[in-house]
C-alpha positions as CSV (number, residue, x, y, z in Angstrom):
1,X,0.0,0.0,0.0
2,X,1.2,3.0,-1.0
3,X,0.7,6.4,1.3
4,X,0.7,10.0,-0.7
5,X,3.4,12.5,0.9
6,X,0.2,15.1,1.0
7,X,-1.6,12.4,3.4
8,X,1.5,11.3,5.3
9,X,2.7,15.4,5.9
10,X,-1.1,16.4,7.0
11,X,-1.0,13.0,9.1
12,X,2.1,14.5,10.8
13,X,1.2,17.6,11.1
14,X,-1.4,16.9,13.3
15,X,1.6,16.9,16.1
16,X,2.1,20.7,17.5
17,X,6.1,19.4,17.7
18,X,6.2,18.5,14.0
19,X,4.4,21.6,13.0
20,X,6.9,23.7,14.8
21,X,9.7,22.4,12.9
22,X,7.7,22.5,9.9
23,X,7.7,25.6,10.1
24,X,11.3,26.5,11.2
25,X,12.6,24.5,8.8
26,X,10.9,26.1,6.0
27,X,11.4,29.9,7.5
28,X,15.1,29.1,7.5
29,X,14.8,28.5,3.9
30,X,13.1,31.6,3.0
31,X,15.8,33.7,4.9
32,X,18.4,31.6,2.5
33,X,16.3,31.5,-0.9
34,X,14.2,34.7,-0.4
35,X,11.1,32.8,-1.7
36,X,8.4,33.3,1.1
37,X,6.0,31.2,-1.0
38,X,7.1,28.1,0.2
39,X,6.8,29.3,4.0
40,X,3.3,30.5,3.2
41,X,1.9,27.5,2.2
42,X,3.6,25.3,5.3
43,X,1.8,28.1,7.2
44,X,-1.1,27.0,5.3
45,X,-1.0,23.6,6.2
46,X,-0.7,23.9,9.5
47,X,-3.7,26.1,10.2
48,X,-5.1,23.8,8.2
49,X,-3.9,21.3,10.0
50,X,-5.7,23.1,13.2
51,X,-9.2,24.2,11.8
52,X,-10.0,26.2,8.7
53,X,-8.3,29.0,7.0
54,X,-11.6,31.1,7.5
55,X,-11.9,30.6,11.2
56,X,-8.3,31.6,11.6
57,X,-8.7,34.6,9.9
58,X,-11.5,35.6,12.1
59,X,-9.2,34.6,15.5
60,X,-6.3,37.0,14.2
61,X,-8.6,39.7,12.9
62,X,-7.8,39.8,9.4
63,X,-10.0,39.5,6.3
64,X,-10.2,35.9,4.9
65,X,-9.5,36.9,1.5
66,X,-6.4,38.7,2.0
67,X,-5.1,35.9,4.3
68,X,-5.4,33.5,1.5
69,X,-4.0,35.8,-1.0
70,X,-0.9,36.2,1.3
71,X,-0.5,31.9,2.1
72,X,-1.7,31.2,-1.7
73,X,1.7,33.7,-2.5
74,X,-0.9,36.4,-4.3
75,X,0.4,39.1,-2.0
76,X,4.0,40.7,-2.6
77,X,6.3,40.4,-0.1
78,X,4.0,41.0,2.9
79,X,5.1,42.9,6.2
80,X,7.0,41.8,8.8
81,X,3.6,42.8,11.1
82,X,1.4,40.7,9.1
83,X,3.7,37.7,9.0
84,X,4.0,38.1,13.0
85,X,0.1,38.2,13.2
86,X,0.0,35.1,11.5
87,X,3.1,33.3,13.8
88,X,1.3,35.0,16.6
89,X,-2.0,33.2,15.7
90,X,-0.7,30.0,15.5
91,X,1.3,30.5,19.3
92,X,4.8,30.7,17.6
93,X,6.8,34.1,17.5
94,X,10.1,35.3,15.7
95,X,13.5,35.0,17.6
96,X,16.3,36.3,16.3
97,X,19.5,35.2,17.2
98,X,23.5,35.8,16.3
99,X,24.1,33.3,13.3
């Protein structure tokens, strides 16, 4: 039997641990690559991971369209404010530390 990576990774993701990382991981390779659209859509996953994209928009206070344009990579470059909003949503914040 064969599992697909998109079942396995929303299987995992299910774990607040592996969503952490998840996210880490792919926020380190934004600061490397510069593409945020990658980090957007792990974001996605794992609020949708937690409930609905809609629901989450409504417990950070942001309009549900332009919270999908931003994970769905429709948004340029968005603000270090909104992307905090987001982080803050989902219980995480940014630490910055010397590389």
């Amino acid at each position: 039997m064969t599992i697909k990576f998109d079942d396995y990774l929303n299987e995992e993701l299910k774990d607040p641990q592996f969503q952490q990382e998840w996210l880490r991981q792919t926020i380190l390779e934004y600061v490397e690559d510069g593409d945020y659209k990658e980090f957007f859509r792990a974001l996605e996953q794992v609020i949708k991971a937690r409930s609905t994209v809609s629901e989450f928009a409504v417990q950070i206070g942001m309009n549900r369209v332009q919270l999908v344009d931003i994970l769905h990579g429709r948004t340029k470059t968005p603000s270090l404010v909104t992307i905090g909003k987001i982080l803050s949503g989902l219980g995480y914040s940014l630490d910055i530390k010397i590389a």
